[in-house]
Legacy VTK file of the C-alpha trace (Angstrom):
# vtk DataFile Version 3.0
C-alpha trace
ASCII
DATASET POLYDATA
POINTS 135 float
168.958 193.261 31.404
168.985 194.790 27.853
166.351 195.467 25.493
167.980 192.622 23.569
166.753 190.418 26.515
162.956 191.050 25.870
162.727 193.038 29.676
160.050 195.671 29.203
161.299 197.499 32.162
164.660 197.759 29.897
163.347 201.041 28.135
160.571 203.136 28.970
160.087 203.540 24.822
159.297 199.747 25.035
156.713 200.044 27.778
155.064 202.966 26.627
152.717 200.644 24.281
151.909 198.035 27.291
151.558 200.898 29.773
148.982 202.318 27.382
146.884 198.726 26.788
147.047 198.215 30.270
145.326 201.551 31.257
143.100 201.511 28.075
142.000 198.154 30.046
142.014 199.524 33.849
138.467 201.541 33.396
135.817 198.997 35.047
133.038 200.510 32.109
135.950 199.650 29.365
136.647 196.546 31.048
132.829 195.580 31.022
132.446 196.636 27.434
135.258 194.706 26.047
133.558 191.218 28.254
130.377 191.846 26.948
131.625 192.094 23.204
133.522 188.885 24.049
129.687 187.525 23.402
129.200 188.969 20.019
128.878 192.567 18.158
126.671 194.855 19.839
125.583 198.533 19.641
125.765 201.383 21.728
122.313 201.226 22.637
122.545 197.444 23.529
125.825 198.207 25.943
123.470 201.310 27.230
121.231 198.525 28.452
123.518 196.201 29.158
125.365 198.091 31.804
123.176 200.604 32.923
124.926 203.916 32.309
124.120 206.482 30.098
124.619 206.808 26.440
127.208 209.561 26.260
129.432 207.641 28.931
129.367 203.873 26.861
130.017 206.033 23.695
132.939 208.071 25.228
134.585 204.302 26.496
133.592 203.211 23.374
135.617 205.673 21.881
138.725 204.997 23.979
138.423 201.283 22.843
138.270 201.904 19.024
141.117 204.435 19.770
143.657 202.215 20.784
142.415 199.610 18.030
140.542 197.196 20.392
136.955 197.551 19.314
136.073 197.926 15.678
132.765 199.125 14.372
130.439 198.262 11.418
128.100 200.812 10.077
124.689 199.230 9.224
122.550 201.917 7.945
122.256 204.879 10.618
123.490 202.215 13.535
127.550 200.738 13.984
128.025 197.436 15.480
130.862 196.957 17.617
133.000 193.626 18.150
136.338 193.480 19.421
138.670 193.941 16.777
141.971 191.385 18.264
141.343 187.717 19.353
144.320 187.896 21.543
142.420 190.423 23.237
140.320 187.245 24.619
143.796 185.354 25.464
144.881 188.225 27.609
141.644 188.255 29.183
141.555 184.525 29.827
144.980 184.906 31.074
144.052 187.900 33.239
141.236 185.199 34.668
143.793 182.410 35.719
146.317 185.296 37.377
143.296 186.552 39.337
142.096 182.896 40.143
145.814 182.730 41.518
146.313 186.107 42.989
142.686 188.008 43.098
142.260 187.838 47.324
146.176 189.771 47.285
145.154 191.858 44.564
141.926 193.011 46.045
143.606 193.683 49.337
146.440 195.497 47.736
146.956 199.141 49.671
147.045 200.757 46.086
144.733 199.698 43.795
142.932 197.020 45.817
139.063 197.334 46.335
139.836 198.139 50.235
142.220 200.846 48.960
141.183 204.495 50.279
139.326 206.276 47.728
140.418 209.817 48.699
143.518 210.592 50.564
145.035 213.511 49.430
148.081 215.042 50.642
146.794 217.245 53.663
144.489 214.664 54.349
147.320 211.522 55.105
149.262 214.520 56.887
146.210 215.412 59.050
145.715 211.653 59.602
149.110 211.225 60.496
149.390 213.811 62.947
146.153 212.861 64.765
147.605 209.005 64.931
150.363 210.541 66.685
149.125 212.013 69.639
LINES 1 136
135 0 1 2 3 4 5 6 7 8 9 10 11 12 13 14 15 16 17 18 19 20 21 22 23 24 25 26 27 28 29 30 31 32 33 34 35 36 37 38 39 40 41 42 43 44 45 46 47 48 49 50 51 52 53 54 55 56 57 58 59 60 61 62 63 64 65 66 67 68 69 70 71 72 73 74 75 76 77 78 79 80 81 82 83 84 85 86 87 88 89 90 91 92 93 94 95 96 97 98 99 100 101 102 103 104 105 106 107 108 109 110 111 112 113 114 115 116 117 118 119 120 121 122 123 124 125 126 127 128 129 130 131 132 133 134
């Protein structure tokens, strides 16, 4: 396939800007964010006690979000409110939703990225692992 054909794999120019949504989306603290703005502007301080975590890390993923133009803030005196700044950002999400509805027990198996997958296996580890297996 061409570019001509729509095939994001065509060019890696063309992918650069989904590769970059994609990963702006694969943090589990940005993902949580972005579904609890989904519900309405809020502030740092509300996400803070939304999810737990401290201030410096919502306002770092915060960051990342307005960043790559997905959050938008509104200053209000000394305080910004923050709402998601694209309404297709809720269609991918949906969409996201009815993929993982279909596909969610393969995904969360998968060896990679799955929520079984090994959390650290470097290089001299899998090669100490493999040698072990073998004897």
């Amino acid at each position: 396939m061409n570019s001509s054909d729509g095939c994001l794999a065509s060019s890696g120019a063309v992918l650069d800007p989904a590769v970059a949504l994609f990963h702006s989306l694969s943090d589990a603290t940005r993902l949580a964010i972005v579904q609890r703005l989904a519900h309405g502007e809020a502030r740092v301080s509300d996400l803070v006690a939304a999810l737990g975590m401290a201030q410096s890390t919502v306002s770092a993923h915060v960051a990342c979000l307005r960043d790559c133009a997905l959050v938008v803030g509104r200053p209000q005196g000394r305080q910004v409110f923050y709402s998601l700044a694209r309404p297709e950002l809720m269609d991918l999400l949906a969409s996201a939703e009815t993929l993982l509805a279909a596909t969610g027990n393969a995904v969360a198996l998968c060896p990679n990225y799955g929520t079984d997958a090994p959390t650290d296996t470097t290089p001299d580890s899998a090669i100490q692992d493999s040698k072990e297996s073998a004897r």
